[in-house]
C-alpha positions as CSV (number, residue, x, y, z in Angstrom):
1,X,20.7,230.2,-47.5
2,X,22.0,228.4,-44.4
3,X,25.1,230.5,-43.1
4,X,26.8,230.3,-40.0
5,X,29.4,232.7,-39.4
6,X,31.5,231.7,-36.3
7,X,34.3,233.8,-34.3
8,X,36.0,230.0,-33.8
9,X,33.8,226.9,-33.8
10,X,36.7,224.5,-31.6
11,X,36.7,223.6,-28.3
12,X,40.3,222.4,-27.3
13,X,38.9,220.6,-23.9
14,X,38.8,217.3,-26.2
15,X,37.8,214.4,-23.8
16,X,40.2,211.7,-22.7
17,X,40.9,209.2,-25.5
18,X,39.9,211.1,-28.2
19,X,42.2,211.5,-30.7
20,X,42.0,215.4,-31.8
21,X,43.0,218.5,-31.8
22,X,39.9,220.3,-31.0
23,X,36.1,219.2,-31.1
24,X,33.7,221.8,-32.2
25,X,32.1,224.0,-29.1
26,X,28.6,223.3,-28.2
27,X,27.5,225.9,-26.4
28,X,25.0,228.3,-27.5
29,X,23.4,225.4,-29.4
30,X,25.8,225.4,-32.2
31,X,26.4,221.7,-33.0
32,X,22.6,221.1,-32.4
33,X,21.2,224.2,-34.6
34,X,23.8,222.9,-37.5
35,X,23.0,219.3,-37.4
36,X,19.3,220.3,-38.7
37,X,20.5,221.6,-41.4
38,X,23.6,219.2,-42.4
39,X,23.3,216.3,-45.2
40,X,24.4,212.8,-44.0
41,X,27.2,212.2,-45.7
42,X,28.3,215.4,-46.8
43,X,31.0,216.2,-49.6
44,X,32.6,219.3,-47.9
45,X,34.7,222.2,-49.5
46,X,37.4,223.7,-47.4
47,X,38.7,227.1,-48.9
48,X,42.0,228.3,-47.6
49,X,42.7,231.8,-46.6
50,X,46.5,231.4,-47.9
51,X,46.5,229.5,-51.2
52,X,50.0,228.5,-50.8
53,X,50.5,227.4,-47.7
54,X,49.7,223.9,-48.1
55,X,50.9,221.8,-44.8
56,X,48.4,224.6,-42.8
57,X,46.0,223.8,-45.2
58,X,45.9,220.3,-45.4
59,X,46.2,220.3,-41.3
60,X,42.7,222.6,-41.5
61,X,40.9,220.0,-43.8
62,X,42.0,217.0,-42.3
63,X,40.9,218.8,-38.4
64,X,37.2,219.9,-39.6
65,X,36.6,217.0,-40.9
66,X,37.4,214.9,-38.1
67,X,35.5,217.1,-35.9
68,X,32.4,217.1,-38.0
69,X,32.1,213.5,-38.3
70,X,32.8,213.6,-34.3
71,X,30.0,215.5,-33.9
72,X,28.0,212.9,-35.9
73,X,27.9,215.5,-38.9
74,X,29.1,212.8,-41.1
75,X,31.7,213.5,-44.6
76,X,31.8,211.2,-46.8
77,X,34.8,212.8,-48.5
78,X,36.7,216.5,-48.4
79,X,38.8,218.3,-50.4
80,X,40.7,221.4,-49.5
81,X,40.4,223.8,-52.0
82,X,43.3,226.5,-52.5
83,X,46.3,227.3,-55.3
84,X,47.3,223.5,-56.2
85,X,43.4,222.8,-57.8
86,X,41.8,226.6,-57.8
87,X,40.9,225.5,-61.5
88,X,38.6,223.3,-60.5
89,X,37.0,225.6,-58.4
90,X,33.4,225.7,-60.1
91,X,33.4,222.0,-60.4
92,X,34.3,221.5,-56.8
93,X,31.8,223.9,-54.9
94,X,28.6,222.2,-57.5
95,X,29.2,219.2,-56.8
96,X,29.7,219.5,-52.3
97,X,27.1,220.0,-49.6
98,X,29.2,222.1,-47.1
99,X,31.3,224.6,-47.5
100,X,34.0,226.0,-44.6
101,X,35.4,229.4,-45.7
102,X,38.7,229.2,-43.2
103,X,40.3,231.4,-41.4
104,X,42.6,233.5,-41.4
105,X,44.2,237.4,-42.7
106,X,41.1,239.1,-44.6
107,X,42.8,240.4,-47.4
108,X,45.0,237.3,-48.4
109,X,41.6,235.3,-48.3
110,X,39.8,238.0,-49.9
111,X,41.7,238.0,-53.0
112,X,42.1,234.2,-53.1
113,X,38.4,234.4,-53.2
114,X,37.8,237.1,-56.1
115,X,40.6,235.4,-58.1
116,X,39.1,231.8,-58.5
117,X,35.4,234.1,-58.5
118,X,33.9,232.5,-55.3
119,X,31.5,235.3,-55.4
120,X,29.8,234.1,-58.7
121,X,30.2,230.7,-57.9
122,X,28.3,230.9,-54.6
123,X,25.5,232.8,-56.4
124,X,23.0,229.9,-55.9
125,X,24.7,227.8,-53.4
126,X,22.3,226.2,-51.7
127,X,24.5,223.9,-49.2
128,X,25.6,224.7,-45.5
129,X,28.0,227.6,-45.2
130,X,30.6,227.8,-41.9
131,X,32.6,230.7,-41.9
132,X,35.5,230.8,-39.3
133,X,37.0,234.1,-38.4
134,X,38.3,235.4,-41.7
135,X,36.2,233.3,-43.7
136,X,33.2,234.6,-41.6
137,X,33.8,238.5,-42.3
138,X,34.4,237.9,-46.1
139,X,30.9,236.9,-46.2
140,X,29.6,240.5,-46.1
141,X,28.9,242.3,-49.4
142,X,31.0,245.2,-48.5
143,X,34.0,243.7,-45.9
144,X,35.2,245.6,-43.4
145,X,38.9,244.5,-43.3
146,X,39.7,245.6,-39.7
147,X,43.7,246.0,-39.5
148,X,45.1,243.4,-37.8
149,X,49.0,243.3,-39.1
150,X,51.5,246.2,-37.9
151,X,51.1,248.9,-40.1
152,X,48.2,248.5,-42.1
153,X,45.8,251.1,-39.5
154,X,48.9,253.5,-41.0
155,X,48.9,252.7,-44.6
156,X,47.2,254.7,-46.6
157,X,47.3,252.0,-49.3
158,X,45.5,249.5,-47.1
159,X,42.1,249.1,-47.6
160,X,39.6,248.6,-44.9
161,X,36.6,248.1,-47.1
162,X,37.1,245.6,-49.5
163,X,34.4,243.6,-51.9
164,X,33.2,240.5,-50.3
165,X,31.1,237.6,-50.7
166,X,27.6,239.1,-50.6
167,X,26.7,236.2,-48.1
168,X,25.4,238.4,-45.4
169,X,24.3,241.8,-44.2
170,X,25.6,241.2,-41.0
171,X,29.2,241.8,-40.7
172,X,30.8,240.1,-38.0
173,X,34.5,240.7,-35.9
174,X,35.8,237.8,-34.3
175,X,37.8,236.6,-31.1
176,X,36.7,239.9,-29.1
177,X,38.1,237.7,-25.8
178,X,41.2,237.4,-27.3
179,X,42.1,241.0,-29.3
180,X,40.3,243.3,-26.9
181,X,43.1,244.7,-25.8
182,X,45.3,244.9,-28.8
183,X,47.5,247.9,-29.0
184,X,48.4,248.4,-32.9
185,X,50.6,251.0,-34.8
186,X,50.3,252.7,-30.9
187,X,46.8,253.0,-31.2
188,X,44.0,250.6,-29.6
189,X,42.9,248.6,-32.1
190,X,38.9,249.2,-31.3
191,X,38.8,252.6,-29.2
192,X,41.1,253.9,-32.0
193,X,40.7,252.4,-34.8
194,X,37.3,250.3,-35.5
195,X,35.0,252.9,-33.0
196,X,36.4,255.4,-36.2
197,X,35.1,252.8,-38.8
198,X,32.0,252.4,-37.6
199,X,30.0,255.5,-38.2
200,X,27.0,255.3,-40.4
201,X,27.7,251.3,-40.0
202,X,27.4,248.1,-37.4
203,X,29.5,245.5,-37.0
204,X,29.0,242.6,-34.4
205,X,31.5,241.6,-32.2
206,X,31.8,238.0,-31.2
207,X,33.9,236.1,-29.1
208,X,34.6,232.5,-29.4
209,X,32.1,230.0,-29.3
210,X,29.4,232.7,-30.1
211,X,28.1,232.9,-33.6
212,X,25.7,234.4,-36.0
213,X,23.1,232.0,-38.0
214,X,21.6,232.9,-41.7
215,X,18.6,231.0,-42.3
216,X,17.1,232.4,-45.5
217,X,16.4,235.9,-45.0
218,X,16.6,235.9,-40.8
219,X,19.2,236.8,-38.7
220,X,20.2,235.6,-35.4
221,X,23.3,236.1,-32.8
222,X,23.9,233.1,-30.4
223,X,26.2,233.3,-27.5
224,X,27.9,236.6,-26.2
225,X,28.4,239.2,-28.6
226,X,28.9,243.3,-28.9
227,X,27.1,246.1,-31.3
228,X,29.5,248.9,-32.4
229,X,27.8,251.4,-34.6
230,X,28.5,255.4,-34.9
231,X,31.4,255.2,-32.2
232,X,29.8,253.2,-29.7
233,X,29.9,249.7,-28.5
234,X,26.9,247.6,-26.4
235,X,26.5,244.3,-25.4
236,X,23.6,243.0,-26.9
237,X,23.6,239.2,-26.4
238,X,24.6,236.9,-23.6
239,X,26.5,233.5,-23.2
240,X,23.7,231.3,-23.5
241,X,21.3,233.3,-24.9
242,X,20.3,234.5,-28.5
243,X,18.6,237.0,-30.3
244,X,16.9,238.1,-33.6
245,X,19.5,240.8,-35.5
246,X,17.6,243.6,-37.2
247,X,20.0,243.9,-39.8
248,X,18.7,241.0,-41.8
């Protein structure tokens, strides 16, 4: 298993004269530790988090592949998979080398997922997997679907654990910088809300450009990230730095 689950892998300080969006970060060694692992030439899957939004979805493929062959992680050709070829799911994930599990709201990407049976399919996979926010805490077995849209922490119909991938024991929460602060349904979204969650569990905490790596069965966090576990939250890793994760 080779499994890196980012917070956000882009970097939008894109030197002068180059021609993208973003680049991927490459701090905390992140290019570097996935370039040992990545085929030349890579046939790369990217699975959507909305299966019908095509123009976002097209835009995704079309950015992480130009940033991995940037990078020198070299596609040869990608395909975004989502609802206009979800048929050819099995076919499409057998025959790539990568896979990037995209980001965006848990649940929608979540049932995506269990609909075309990405679970099964990824049984024996054997390629590199990037997950990217969403796509990155759908990997667990068990997902902890933090609420994120106004009124789901109030809905007694939404569910905050929800089957996953079975990727990783390590569930992560992304873009800590950035949703910190977040006030939702009048509550804070982590004193209130996730510190609730987390008894008898742990979930990591990442900000961008920090991630967590799968290599077979060990665990590592790279870059600056958080521990919550029984109501609690501690910094465990800095910028820069890395760590072995007990979890796995």
């Amino acid at each position: 298993m080779i499994l890196f689950m980012t917070s956000s892998p882009c970097d939008n300080n894109v030197p002068a004269g180059v021609s993208l969006p973003c680049i991927f970060d490459t701090r905390n060694s992140f290019v570097d530790n996935l370039r040992t692992h990545w085929k030349p030439d890579s046939r790369l899957v990217v699975i959507c988090s909305d299966p019908y939004n095509d123009p976002l979805n097209d835009e995704m493929c079309n950015t992480f592949t130009k940033c991995f062959n940037y990078h020198g992680l070299t596609v040869r050709e990608s395909v975004m998979l989502d609802g206009r070829n979800e048929h050819n799911a099995a076919d499409l994930i057998a025959l790539s080398d990568a896979i990037l599990l995209g980001g965006g709201h848990v649940p929608t990407q979540q049932a995506f997922f269990e609909r075309i049976g990405l679970r099964a399919l990824m049984r024996e996979y054997t390629g590199v997997i990037m997950g990217v926010s969403a796509g990155s805490m759908n990997c667990m077995d068990t997902v902890y679907a933090q609420p994120e849209l106004p009124g789901e922490s109030v809905d007694p119909a939404y569910r905050r654990f929800i089957p996953g991938l079975g990727l990783s024991r390590v569930q992560v929460l992304p873009h800590y910088q950035i949703v910190r602060d977040n006030i939702l349904d009048g509550r804070r979204l982590f004193e209130d809300i996730t510190f609730s969650d987390s008894f008898g569990r742990s979930f990591y905490v990442l900000v961008d450009g920090s991630y967590v790596m799968r290599i077979d069965d060990h665990y590592s966090l790279w870059g600056e990230g958080y521990l919550i576990r029984d109501g609690k939250m501690t910094q465990i890793c800095r910028e820069g730095e890395h760590i072995k994760l007990t979890e796995g």
